[in-house]
C-alpha positions as CSV (number, residue, x, y, z in Angstrom):
1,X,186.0,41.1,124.7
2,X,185.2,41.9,128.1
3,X,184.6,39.4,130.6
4,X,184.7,36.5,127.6
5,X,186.7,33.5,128.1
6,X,186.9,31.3,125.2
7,X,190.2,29.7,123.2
8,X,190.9,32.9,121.6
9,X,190.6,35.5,124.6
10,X,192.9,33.5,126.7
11,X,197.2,32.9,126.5
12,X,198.9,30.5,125.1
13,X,199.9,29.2,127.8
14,X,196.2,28.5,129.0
15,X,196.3,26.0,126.1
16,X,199.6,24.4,127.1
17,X,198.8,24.1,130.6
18,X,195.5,22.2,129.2
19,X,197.3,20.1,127.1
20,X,199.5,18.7,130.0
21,X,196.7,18.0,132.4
22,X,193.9,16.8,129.7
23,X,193.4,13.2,128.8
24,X,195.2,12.0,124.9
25,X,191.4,10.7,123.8
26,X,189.1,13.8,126.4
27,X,190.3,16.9,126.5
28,X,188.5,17.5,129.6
29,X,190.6,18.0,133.3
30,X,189.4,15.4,136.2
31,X,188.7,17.3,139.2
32,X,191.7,15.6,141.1
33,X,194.6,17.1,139.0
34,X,192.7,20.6,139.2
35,X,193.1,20.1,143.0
36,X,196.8,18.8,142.8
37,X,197.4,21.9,140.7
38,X,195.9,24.3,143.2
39,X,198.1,23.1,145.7
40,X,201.0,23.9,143.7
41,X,199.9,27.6,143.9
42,X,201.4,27.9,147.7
43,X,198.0,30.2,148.0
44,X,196.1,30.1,151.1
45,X,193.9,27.0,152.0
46,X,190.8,29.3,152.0
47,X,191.7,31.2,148.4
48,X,192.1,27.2,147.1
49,X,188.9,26.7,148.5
50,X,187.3,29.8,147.0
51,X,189.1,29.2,143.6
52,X,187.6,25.6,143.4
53,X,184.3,26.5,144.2
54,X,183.8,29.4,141.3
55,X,185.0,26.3,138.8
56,X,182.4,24.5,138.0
57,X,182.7,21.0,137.0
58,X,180.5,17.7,136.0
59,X,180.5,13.5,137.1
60,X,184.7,14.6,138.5
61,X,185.9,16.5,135.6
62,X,186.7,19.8,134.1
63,X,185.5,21.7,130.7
64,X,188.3,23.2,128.8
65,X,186.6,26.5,129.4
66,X,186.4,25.7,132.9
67,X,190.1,24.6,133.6
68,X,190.3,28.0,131.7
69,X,188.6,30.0,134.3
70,X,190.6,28.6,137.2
71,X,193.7,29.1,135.5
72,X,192.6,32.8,135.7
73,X,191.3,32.8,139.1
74,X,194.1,31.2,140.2
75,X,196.7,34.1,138.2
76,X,194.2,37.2,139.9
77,X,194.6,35.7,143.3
78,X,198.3,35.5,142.8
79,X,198.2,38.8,142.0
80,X,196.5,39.6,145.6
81,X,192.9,40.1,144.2
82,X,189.8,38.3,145.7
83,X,189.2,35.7,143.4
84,X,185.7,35.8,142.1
85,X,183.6,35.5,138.7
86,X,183.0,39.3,139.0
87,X,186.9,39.8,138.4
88,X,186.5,37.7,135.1
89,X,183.7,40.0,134.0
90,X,185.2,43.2,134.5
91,X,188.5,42.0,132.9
92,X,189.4,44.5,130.4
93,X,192.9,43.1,128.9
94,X,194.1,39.7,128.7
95,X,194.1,37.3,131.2
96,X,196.8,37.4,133.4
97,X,199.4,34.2,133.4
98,X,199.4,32.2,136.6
99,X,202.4,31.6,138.0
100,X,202.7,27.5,137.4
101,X,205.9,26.9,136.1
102,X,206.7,25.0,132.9
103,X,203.6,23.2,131.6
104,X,205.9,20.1,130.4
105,X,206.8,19.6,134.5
106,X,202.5,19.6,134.7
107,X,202.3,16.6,133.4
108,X,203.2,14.5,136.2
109,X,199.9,15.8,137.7
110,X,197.8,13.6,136.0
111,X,196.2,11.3,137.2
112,X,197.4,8.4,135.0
113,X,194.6,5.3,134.4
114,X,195.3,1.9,135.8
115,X,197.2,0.1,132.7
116,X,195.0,-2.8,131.5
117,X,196.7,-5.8,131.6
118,X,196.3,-7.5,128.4
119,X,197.3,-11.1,129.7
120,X,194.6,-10.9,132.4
121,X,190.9,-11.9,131.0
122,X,188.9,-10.3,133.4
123,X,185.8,-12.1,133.7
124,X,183.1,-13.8,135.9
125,X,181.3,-16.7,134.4
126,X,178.1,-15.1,135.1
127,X,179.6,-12.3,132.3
128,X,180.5,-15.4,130.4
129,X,176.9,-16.8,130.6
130,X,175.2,-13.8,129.9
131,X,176.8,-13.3,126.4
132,X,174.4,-15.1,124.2
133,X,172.3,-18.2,124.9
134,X,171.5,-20.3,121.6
135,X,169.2,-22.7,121.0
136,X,168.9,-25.4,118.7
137,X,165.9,-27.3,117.0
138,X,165.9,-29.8,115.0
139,X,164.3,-29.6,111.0
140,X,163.5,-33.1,110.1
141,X,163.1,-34.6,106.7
142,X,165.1,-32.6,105.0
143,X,166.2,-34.4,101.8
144,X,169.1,-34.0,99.0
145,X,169.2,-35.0,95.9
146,X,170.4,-38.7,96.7
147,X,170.3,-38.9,100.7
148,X,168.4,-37.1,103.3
149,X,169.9,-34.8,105.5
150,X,169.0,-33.1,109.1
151,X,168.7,-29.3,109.1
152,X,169.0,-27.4,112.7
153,X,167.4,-23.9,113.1
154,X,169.6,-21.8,115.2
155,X,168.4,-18.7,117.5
156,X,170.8,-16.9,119.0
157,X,169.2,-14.4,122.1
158,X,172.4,-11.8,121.4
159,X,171.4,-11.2,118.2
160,X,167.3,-12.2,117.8
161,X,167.8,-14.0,114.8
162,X,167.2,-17.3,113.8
163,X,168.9,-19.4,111.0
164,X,169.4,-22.5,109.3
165,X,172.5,-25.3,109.3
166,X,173.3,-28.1,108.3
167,X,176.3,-30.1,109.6
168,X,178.5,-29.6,107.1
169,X,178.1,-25.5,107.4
170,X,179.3,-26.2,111.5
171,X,181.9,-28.5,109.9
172,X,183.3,-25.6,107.8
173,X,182.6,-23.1,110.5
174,X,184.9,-25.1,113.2
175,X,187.9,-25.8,110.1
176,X,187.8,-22.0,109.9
177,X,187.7,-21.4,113.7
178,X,191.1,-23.6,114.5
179,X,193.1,-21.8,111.6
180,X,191.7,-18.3,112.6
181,X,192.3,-19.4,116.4
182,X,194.7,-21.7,116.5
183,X,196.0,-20.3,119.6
184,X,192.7,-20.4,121.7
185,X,190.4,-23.3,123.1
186,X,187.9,-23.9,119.8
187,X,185.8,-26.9,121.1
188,X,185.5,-30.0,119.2
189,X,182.5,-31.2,116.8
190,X,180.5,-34.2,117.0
191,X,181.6,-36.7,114.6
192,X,180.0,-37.3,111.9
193,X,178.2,-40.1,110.6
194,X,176.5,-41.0,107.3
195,X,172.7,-41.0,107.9
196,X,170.6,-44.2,106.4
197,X,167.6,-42.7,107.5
198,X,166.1,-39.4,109.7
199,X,164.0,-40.2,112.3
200,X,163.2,-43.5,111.1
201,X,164.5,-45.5,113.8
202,X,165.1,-45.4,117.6
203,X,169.1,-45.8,117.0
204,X,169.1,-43.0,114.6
205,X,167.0,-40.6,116.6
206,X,169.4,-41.0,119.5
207,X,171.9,-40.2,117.7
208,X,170.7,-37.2,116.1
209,X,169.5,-36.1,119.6
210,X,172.8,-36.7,120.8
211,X,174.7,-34.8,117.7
212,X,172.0,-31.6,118.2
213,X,173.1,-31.8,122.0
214,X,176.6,-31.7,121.2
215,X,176.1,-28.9,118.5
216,X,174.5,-27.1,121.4
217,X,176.9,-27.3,124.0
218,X,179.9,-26.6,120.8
219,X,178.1,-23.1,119.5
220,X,177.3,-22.2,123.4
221,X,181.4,-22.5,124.2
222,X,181.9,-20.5,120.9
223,X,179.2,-17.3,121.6
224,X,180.6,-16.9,125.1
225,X,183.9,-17.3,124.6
226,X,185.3,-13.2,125.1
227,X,187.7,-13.6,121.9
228,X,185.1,-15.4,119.4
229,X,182.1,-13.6,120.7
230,X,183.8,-10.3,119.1
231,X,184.7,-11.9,115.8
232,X,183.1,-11.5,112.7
233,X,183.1,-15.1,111.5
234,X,180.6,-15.8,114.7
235,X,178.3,-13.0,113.3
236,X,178.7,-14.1,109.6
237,X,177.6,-17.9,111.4
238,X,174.8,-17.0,113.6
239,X,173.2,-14.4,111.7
240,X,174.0,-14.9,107.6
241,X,170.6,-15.7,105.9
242,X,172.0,-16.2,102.4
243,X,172.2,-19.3,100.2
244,X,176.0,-20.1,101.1
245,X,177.1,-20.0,104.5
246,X,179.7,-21.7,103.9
247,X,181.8,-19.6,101.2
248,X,180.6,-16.4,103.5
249,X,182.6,-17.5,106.1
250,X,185.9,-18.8,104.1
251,X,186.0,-15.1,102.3
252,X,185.6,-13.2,105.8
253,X,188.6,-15.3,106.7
254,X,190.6,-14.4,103.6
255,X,190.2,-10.7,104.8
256,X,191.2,-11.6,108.5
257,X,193.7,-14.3,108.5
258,X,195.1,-15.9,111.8
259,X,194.6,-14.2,115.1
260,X,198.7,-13.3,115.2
261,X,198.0,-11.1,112.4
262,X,195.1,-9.5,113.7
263,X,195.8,-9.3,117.9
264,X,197.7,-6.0,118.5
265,X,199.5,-7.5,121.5
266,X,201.0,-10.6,119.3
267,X,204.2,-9.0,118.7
268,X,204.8,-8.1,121.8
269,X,203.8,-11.3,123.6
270,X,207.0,-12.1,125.3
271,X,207.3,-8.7,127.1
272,X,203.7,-9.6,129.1
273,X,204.7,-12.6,130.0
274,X,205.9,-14.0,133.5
275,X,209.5,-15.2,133.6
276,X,208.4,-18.5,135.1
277,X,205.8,-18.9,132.5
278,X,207.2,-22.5,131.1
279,X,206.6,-23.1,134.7
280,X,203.5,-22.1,135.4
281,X,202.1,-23.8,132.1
282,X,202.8,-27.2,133.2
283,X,201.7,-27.2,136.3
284,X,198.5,-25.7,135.4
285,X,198.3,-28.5,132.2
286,X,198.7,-31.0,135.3
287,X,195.9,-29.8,137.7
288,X,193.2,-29.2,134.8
289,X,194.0,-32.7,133.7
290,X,193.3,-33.4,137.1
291,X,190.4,-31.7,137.2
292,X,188.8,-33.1,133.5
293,X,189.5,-37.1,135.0
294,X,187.4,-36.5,137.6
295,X,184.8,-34.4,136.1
296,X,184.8,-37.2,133.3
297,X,184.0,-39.7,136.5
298,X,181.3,-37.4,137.5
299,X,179.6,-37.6,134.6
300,X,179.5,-40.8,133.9
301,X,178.1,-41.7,137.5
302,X,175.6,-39.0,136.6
303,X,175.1,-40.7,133.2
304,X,174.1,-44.2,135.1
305,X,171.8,-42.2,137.8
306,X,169.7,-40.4,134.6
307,X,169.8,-44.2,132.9
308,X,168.6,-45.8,135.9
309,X,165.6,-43.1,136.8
310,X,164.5,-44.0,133.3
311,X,164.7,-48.0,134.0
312,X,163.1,-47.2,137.4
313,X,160.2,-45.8,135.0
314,X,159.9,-48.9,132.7
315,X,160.1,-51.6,135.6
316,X,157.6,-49.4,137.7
317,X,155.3,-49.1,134.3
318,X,155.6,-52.9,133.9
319,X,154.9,-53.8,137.3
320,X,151.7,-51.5,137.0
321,X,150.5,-53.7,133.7
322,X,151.4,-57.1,135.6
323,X,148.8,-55.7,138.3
324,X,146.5,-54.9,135.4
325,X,146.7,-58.3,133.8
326,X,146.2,-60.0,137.4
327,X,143.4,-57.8,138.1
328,X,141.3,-58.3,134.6
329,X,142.0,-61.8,135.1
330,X,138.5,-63.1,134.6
331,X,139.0,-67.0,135.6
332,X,136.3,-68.3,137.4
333,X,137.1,-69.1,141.1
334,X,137.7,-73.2,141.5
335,X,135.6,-75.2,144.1
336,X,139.1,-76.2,145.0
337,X,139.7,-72.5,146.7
338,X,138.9,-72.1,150.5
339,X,135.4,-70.9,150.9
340,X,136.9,-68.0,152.9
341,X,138.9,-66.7,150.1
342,X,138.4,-63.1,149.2
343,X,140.4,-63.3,145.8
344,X,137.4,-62.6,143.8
345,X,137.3,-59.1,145.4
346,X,140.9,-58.6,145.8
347,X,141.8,-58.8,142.3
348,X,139.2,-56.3,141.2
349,X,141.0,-53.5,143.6
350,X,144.2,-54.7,142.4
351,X,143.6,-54.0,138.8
352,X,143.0,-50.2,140.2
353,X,146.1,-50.2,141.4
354,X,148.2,-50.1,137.7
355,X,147.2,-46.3,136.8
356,X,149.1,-45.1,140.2
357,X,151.9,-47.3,138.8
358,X,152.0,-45.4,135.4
359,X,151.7,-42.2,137.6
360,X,155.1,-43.4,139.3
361,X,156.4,-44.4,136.0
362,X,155.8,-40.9,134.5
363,X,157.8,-38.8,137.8
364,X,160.1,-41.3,137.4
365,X,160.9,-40.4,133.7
366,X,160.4,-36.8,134.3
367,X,163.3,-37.5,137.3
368,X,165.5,-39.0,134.4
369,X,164.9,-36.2,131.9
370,X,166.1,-33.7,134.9
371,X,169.0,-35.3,135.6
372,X,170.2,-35.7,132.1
373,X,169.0,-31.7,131.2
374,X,170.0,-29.9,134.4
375,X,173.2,-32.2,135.4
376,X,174.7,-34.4,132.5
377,X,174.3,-31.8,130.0
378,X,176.0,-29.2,132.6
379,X,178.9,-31.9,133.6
380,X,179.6,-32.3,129.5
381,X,179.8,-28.5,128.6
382,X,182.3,-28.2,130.6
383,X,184.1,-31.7,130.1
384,X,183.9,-30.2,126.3
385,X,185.7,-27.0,127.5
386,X,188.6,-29.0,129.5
387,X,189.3,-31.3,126.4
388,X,189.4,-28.4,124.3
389,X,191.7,-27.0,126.8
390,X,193.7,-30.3,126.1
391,X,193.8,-30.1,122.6
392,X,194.9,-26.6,123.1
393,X,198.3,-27.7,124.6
394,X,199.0,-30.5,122.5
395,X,198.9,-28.5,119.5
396,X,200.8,-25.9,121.4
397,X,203.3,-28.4,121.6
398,X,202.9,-30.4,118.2
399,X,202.4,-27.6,116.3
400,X,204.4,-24.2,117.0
401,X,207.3,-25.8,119.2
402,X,207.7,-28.4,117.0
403,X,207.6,-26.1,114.0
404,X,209.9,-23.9,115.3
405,X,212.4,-26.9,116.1
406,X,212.6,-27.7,112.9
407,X,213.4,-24.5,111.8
408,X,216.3,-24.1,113.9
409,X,217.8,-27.2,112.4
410,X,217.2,-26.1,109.1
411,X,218.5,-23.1,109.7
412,X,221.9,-25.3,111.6
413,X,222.6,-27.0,108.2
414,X,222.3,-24.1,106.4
415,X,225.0,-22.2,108.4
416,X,227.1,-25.6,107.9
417,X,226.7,-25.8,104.7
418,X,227.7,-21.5,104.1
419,X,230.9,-22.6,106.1
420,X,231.5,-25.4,103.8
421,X,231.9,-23.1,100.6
422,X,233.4,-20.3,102.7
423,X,236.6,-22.7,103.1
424,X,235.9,-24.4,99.7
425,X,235.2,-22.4,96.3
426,X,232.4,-22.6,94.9
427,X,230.2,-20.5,92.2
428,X,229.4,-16.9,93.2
429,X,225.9,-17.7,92.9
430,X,225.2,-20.7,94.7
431,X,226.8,-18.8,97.8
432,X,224.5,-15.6,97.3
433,X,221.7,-18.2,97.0
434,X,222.8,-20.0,99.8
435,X,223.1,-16.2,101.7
436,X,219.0,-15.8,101.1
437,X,218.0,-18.3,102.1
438,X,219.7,-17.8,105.4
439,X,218.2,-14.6,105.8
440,X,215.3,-15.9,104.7
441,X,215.3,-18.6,107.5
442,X,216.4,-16.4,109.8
443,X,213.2,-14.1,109.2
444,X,210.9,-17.3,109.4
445,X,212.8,-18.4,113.0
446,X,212.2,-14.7,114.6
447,X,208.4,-15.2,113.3
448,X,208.1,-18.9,114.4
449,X,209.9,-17.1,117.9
450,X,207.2,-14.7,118.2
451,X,204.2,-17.0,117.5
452,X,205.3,-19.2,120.0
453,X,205.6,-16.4,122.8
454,X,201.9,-15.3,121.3
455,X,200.9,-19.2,122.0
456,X,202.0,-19.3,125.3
457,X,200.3,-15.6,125.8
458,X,197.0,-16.9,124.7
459,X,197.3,-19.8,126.9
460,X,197.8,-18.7,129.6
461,X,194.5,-16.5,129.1
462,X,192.9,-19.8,128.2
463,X,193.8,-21.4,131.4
464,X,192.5,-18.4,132.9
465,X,188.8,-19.0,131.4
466,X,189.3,-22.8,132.4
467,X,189.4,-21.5,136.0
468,X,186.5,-19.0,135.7
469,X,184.5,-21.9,134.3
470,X,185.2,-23.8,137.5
471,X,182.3,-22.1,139.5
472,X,180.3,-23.8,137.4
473,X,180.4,-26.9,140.0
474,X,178.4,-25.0,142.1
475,X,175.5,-24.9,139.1
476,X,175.7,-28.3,138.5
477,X,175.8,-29.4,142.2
478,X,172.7,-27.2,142.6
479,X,170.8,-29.2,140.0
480,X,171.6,-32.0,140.9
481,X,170.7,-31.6,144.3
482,X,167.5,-30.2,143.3
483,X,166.6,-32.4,140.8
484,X,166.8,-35.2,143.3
485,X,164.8,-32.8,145.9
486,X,161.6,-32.8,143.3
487,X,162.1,-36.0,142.0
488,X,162.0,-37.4,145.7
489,X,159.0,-35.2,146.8
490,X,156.8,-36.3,143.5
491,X,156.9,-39.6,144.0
492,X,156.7,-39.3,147.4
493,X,153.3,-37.5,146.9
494,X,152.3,-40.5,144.5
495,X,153.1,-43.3,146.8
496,X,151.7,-41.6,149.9
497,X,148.3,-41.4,147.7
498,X,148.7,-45.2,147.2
499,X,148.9,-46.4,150.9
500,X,145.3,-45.2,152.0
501,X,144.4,-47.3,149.2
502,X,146.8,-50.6,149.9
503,X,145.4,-50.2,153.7
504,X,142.1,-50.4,152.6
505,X,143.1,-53.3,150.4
506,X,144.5,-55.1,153.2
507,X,142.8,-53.9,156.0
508,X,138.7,-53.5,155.0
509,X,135.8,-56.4,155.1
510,X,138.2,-59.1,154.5
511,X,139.7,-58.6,157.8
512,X,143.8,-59.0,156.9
513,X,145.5,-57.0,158.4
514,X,148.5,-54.9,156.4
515,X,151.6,-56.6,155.7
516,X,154.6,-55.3,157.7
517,X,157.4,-53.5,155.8
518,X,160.2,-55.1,157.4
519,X,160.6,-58.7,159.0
520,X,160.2,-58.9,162.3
């Protein structure tokens, strides 16, 4: 056993010294408490030194078998010896015992990790983002047995799959997602509507463009939330291939149940929470109400910018097809006319004139197509986030607090009505009766306590995410500002090709010179 340093060769108290400075999940040493120990030693600087350099260690931490071999180094230099891995080598008995005091009093060498705080959500939106992107495509035609129906194909980047919904499997996937998260901010669905026909009419695609855009912006919220991304019903929705979705996801919420049972911080909510939370609730409810009136403003100025690029599109087409009809105007010239008038040739280079138009049209409708993709659509993601932020609070408030309310004065009439056959006789049973259902109360109030505290807990990590989802103003102001930026320099492009041509118009063989843009 010469020389060999394993678990066996060494004392026990090579293993207890371990034990104190190793990590409860690693049982490797960081580098830092190695050091701290060392200095413990009162040996000199340079024999620290020495000592630290014979240990080898890897990315700030310590082997077992190398915390080992500085325990010995550190025991043989103690002892006044030269410490170096010869003297390990040429050991012949068993290490020597360094001179460390009690391992338990090691303990408060180690370097303890930063406790996580589990009410902060630590998160950028550009983490929040880059958790899944989904797209949606409509599958039209689709028909039942008595009514057609839309079907949407799914693909989800996170998890390269692609699958197929219908509205009614979203409809049972949000039902599920408020009684497994009844706590957190589950956005709302489009409504729904009873479809006459698919794609049959301009009113009804509209509106099924408008429900797939809304569908879009609800499963985006859902795959980057931090708490749904991780849950299995979100799998089961976005990646499930078989015939029924919908009972899939109702059985995986039988095994789960509510978040409360599931979160291993719920029961001890109230001890992370700030005193002033009650506080700090309200006034964050205030300002993000703020906040969704006027992003709702924004959008709907937005809204009237996209609408009127697209009018701006029809009127210029229209004013393009009034030049065409002037120009093909084939009316013979009356004697009546001025023998000096150049009509005859001025329609015919008017009626050229109408495709530039339709080019102007087209960048104009491409402008209105930008603005509702790259702004609208941005402004009501996150209008859909603050009114499920809203929704949050008022069932905080309907729902738990309320709840709990009436517990309490159940539980009040109760207690009257025990003190009430206290002072008056009564049957041995009713009063035990009476006596369990108190304690039955009194169970349901401490769990109705806790679920409230667990409430407020994921709120205020909700109102966190509200927050981080505020940078997105600098996205949508972005967009916008470049959407305008193109749009601008496109149909500037088209109208500076048309001037040459009006100059030439006015200003060739029939000697008029070009109209001024302003009055004088």
């Amino acid at each position: 056993m010469e020389g060999e340093l394993n678990e066996g060769s060494v004392p026990a108290y090579y293993r207890e010294v371990h034990q104190a400075l190793s990590g409860q999940a690693d049982e490797r040493v960081q580098v830092l408490v190695f050091q701290r120990l060392l200095s413990r030693t009162d040996l000199p600087r340079a024999v620290q030194t020495q000592i630290a350099d014979h240990v080898e260690n890897s990315d700030g931490f310590l082997s077992k078998l190398s915390l080992y071999k500085g325990l010995a180094l550190i025991a043989l230099a103690q002892q006044g010896k030269q410490p170096s891995p010869k003297l390990l080598e040429n050991c012949i008995q068993e290490f020597p015992k360094p001179l460390l005091g009690d391992p338990k009093d090691l303990m408060s060498l180690k370097m303890k990790p930063a406790q996580e705080d589990p009410l902060t959500v630590s998160q950028t939106l550009a983490k929040l983002l880059g958790k899944d992107t989904i797209q949606i495509e409509i599958i039209p035609e689709k028909k039942g047995l008595f009514l057609k129906h839309v079907e949407y194909q799914i693909t989800s980047q996170r998890f390269k799959i692609s699958v197929y919904r219908r509205y009614s499997d979203f409809d049972v996937f949000h039902e599920i997602m408020l009684q497994r998260f009844a706590y957190r901010m589950v956005p709302a669905l489009p409504p729904k509507r009873m479809l006459k026909g698919v794609l049959t009419s301009t009113s009804e695609r509209e509106f099924i463009e408008g429900r797939r855009r809304a569908l879009l912006r609800f499963i985006n919220l859902v795959a980057r939330h931090p708490f749904f991304s991780e849950d299995e019903l979100l799998k089961t929705f976005l990646t499930f291939n078989g015939s029924d979705v919908q009972t899939k996801l109702r059985d995986a919420y039988k095994k789960m149940g509510d978040e409360f049972l599931t979160c291993r911080h719920a029961t001890q909510a109230k001890d992370y929470l700030p005193a002033d939370i009650q506080a700090q609730f309200s006034s964050s409810r205030e300002l993000i109400k703020n906040i969704h009136n006027s992003f709702h403003k924004l959008r709907d100025r937005a809204e009237r910018m996209a609408e009127r690029s697209k009018e701006n599109a029809t009127d210029l087409l229209m004013f393009g097809k009034e030049l065409s009809t002037l120009g093909t105007d084939t009316s013979p010239i009356p004697p009546l006319a001025s023998s000096q008038s150049t009509w005859g040739s001025l329609r015919q280079s008017i009626k050229g004139l109408s495709v530039e138009f339709g080019l102007l049209a087209d960048k104009a409708i491409q402008q209105g197509r930008r603005e509702e993709d790259d702004v609208v659509e941005k402004l009501n993601l996150f209008l859909d986030l603050l009114q499920s932020y809203r929704d949050l609070c008022e069932r905080h408030e309907k729902g738990v607090l309320h709840e709990h309310q009436r517990a309490l004065q159940k539980y009040s009439v109760m207690k009257r009505q025990m003190m009430s056959a206290t002072v008056q006789p009564k049957e041995q049973v009713s009063v035990e009766q009476l006596e369990s259902r108190i304690i039955q109360q009194e169970n349901a109030i401490q769990t109705m306590e806790l679920r409230n505290y667990f409430s407020l807990f994921c709120l205020h990590q909700e109102t966190q995410l509200v927050f981080t989802y505020l940078t997105i103003t600098s996205h949508i102001l972005g967009a916008f500002v470049n959407s305008q930026v193109q749009g601008h320099r496109e149909m500037g492009e088209v109208w500076s090709d048309l001037h040459p041509k009006l100059s030439c118009l006015f200003g060739g063989s029939n000697g008029l010179q070009s109209p001024p843009l302003s009055p004088k």
